[in-house]
N, C-alpha and C positions, 0 to 999 in steps of 0.2 A: 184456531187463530194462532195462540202461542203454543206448543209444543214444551215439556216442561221434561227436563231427562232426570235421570234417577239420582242420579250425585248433584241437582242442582234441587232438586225435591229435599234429597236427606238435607244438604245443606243450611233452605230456607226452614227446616224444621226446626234446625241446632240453634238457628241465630233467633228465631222465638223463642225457646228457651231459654236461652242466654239474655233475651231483652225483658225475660219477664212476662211475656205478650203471649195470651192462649191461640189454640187452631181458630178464631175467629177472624183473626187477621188475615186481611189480603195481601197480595202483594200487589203494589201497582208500577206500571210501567209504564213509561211515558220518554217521549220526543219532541228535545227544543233543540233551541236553534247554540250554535256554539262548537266549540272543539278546532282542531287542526283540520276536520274535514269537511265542515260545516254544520251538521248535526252530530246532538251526542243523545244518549241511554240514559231516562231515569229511573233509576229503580227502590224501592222502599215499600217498608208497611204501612197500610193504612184500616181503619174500620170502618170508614165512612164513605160510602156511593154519591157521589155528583150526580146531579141527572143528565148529563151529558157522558156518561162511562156507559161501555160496555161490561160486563164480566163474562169470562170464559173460567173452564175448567178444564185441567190435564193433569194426570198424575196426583188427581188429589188437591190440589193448588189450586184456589182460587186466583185469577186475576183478572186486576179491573185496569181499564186502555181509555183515555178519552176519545171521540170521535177522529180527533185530529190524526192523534198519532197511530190510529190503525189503519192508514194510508201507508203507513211505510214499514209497520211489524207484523205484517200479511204475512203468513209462513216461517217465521221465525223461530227460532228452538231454542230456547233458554238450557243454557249448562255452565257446569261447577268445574274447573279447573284446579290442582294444588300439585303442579309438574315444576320440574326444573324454572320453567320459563317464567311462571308468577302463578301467582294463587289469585281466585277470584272469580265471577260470573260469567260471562262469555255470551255474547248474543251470536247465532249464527244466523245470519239474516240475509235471504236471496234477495231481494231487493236492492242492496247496498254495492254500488256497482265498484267503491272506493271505502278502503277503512285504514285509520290510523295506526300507527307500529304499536301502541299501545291496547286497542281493541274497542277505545272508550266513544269515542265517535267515527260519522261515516257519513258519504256522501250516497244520493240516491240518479 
């Protein structure tokens, strides 16, 4: 489902660490409505399963999608960026036929 790359795996490693929070935690992602392009990317940890989530695994990573928003993070590939241009997560998402000069929302 999600695709998880190797600097956005070490990443999500570093920032449990740094929050204090063991490999139990997931990370969840999710899709509302908002942004310059109409949807935007939620991302954060969580330990608790809705019964409406999926969970997937890549690279080690657990992550959990609600129904909704795995409509629109169908082949998506999570990665870490810290280039010239900004530092930060990056969804590469085929789906998104429009995305914002910031990277943070996107139209489908």
């Amino acid at each position: 489902m999600i695709q998880v790359s190797e600097k956005a795996k070490d990443r999500i490693f570093s920032l449990l660490k740094e929050e204090g929070k063991d490999e139990s935690y997931n990370v969840r992602v999710s899709v509302k409505g908002g942004g310059c392009s109409g949807l935007m990317y939620d991302l954060g940890f969580d330990n608790a399963r809705n019964d409406n989530d999926q969970v997937f695994e890549d690279n080690g990573i657990k992550i959990l999608i609600d129904k909704r928003s795995i409509l629109y993070l169908a082949g998506t590939t999570l990665d870490f960026t810290d280039g010239l241009n900004g530092k930060g997560f990056q969804f590469i998402n085929p789906n998104a036929s429009r995305t914002c000069g910031c990277g943070e929302s996107f139209a489908v």
